[in-house]
C-alpha positions, 0 to 999 in steps of 0.5 A: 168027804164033806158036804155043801153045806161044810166047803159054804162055811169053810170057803168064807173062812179060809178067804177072810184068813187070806185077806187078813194076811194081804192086809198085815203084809201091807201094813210095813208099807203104808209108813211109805206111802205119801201124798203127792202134793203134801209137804216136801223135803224142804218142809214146804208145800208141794203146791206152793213150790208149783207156784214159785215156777215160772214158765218161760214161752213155749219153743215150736216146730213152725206151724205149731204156734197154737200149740206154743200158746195154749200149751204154756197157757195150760202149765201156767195154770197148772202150776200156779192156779191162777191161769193168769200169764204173770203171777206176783212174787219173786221165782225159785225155779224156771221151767223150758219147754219144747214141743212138736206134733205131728199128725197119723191118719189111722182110718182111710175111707174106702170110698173117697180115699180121705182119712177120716180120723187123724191122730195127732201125736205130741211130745214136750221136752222140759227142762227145770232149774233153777231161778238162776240156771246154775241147777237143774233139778229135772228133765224129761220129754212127755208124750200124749194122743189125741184123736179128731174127725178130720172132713171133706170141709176145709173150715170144719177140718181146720177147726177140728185140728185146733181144739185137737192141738188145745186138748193135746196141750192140756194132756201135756200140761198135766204130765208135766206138772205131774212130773215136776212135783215128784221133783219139786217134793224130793229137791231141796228148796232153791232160793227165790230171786227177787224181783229187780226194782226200778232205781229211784230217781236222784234226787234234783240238784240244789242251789 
């Protein structure tokens, strides 16, 4: 039988020889692990083909028009950066996007029989194509909580379900373009349409 102070020497030994076999067997593995957001198949980056996304207004349930705006606000952002509703350049892809929420009320209180906190359930269908619609490179629906205080006040409820439906939006937004750059990095690159230029004036008659 061996004593303390051998089983204290072996232990440390036999973890170290079970960690280093972990690490060898991971080793054929980390060949196959890459980053998200570097080059994609097309040899271009992830982040720039985010950029070259448009995306289209927000389809809603009536009522949800908050919802509509920060939303789209919210990808816009995500995807290009900027936050800016229009960004400069021609588009190589279009992304649609239809979302709804609805609202549970989890906690009842048992005194007033009002819910005081009420979880506010969304999901956002998208649909990714191509700048021209002849190719759909990825299609998914998303779902995100989120929860809020909802009171005996009107106004202070009200307010409270808006900054719900604003922090829902960018839980969404960021699914999303989650999503899209796993599509974006193993799609081949589309061809980006250009922008359609005023024609020039003809040129005024002479004599």
């Amino acid at each position: 039988m061996s004593s303390p102070e051998e089983r204290a020497i072996v232990a440390p030994t036999r973890r170290a020889v079970l960690g280093g076999l972990a690490c060898l067997a991971a080793l054929p593995l980390a060949g196959c692990l890459r980053p998200l957001y570097g080059t994609a198949a097309s040899n271009v980056e992830v982040s720039e083909l985010l950029r070259r996304v448009s995306v289209d207004p927000v389809k809603v349930d009536p009522g949800e028009e908050v919802l509509a705006h920060y939303l789209r606000q919210e990808l816009v952002f995500a995807l290009d950066g900027t936050g800016r509703p229009t960004v400069e350049g021609p588009r190589a892809y279009a992304l649609a996007v239809e979302a709804g929420a609805s609202v549970r009320l989890p906690i009842v209180d048992a005194v007033t029989l009002r819910a005081s906190v009420a979880s506010l359930v969304g999901r956002a269908s998208y649909t990714l194509t191509s700048a021209d619609g002849g190719t759909v490179v990825d299609s998914a629906t998303v779902n995100a909580v989120v929860t809020y205080e909802r009171t005996a006040q009107r106004f202070a409820a009200v307010r409270a379900g808006r900054e719900a439906r604003i922090r829902l939006a960018k839980r969404l937004a960021e699914e999303i373009r989650t999503r899209v750059a796993i599509a974006l990095r193993a799609a081949p690159e589309a061809a980006p349409v250009p922008a359609v230029q005023a024609p020039a004036d003809a040129p005024a008659p002479t004599g």
